[in-house]
C-alpha positions as CSV (number, residue, x, y, z in Angstrom):
1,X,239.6,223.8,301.8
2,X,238.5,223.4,298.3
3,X,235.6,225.5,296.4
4,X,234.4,221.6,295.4
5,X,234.9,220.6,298.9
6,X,232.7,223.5,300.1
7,X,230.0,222.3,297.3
8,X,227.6,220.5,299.4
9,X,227.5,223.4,302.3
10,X,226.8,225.7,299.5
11,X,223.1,224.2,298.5
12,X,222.0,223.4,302.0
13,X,220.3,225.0,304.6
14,X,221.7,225.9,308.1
15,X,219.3,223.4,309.5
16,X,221.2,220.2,306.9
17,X,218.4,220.5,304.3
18,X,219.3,220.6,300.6
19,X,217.9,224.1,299.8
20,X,219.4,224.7,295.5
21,X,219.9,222.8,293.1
22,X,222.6,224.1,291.5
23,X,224.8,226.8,293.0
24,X,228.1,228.9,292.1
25,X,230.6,231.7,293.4
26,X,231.9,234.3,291.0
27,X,234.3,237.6,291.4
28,X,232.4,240.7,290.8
29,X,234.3,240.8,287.2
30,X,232.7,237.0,286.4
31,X,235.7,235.1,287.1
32,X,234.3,231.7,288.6
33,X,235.5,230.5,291.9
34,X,233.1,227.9,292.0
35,X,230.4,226.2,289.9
36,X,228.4,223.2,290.1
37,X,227.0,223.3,286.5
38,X,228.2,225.3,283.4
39,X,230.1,228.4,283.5
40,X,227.9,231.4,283.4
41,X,229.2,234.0,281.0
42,X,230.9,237.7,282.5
43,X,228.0,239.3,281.1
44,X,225.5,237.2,282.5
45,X,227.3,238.1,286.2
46,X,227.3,242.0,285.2
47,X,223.8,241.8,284.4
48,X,222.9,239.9,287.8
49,X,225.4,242.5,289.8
50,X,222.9,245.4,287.6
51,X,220.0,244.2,289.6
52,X,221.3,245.4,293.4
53,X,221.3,249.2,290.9
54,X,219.0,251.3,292.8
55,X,218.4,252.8,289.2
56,X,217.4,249.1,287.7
57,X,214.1,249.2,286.3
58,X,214.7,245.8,285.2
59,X,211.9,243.2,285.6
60,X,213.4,239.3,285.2
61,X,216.5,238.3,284.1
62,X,217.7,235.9,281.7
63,X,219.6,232.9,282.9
64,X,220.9,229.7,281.9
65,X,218.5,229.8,279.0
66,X,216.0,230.5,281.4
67,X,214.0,233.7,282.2
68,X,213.2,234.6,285.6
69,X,211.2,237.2,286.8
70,X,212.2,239.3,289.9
71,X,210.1,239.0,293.5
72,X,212.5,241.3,295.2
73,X,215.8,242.8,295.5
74,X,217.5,244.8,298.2
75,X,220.8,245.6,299.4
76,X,222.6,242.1,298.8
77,X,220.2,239.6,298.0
78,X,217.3,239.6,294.9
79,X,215.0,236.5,294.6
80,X,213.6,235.8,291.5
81,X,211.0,233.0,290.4
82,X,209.6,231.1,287.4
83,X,206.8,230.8,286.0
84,X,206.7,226.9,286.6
85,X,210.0,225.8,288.1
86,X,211.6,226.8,290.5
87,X,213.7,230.1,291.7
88,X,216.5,231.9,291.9
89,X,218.6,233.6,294.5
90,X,221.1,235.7,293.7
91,X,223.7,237.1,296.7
92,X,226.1,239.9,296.5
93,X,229.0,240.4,298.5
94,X,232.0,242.7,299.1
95,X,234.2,240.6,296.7
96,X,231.8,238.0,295.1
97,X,228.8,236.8,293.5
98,X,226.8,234.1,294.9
99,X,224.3,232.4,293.0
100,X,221.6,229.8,293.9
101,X,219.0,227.9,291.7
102,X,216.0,226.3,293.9
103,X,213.8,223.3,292.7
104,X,211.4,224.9,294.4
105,X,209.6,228.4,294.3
106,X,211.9,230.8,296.4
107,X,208.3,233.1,297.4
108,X,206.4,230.1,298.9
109,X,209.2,228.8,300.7
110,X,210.1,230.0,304.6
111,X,212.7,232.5,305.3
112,X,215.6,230.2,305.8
113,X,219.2,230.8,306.6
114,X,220.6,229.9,303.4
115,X,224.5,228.7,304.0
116,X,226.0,230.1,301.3
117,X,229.8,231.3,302.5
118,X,232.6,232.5,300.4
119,X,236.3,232.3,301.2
120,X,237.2,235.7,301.7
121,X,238.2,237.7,304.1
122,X,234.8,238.2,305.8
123,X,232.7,235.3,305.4
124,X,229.0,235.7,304.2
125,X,225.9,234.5,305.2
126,X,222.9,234.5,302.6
127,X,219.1,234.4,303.8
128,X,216.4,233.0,301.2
């Protein structure tokens, strides 16, 4: 199957429910695999990947021309939110990037099993 064919499971919740906006799947070196919008830049993905440092002090991150500031990070997922739109959720796996933009504010929104899955040989599964 297709990374466009997988596009619609990539924004939605486990439950059906459209949970980003936009979303897209990068290699750890900013190759895309997968985008719904623009291309994001290799820096833009090294600076994202920075984040999950445990010796980042940083406190947002710039993104699509838009500047988000973080809510939390651990091991492989950091949440970030702005000041009046939405959110962002950024996963990291073993051999990719996953990134999600949310309409809506990621900190006031449940814990939900976010479906975001990347072809690879082991298959992950995001939570928001």
């Amino acid at each position: 199957m297709s990374w466009e064919a997988w596009a619609p499971h990539l924004k939605q919740t486990q439950a059906g429910y459209e949970a980003a906006s936009e979303c897209g799947i990068y290699s750890l070196q900013g190759d895309p695999w997968y985008s719904s919008n623009e291309q994001l830049s290799a820096k833009t993905i090294k600076d994202l990947r920075e984040m999950f440092s445990s010796t980042c002090d940083m406190s947002s991150v710039e993104f699509r021309e838009t500047k988000y500031f973080k809510i939390c990070v651990d091991e492989n997922i950091a949440r970030f939110k702005h000041v009046t739109k939405g959110g962002l959720v950024v996963g990291l796996g073993n051999e990719c990037i996953i990134i999600a933009e949310c309409d809506k504010p990621v900190i006031k929104q449940k814990r939900t099993s976010f479906k975001c899955m990347a072809f690879s040989p082991h298959i992950h599964s995001f939570m928001i």
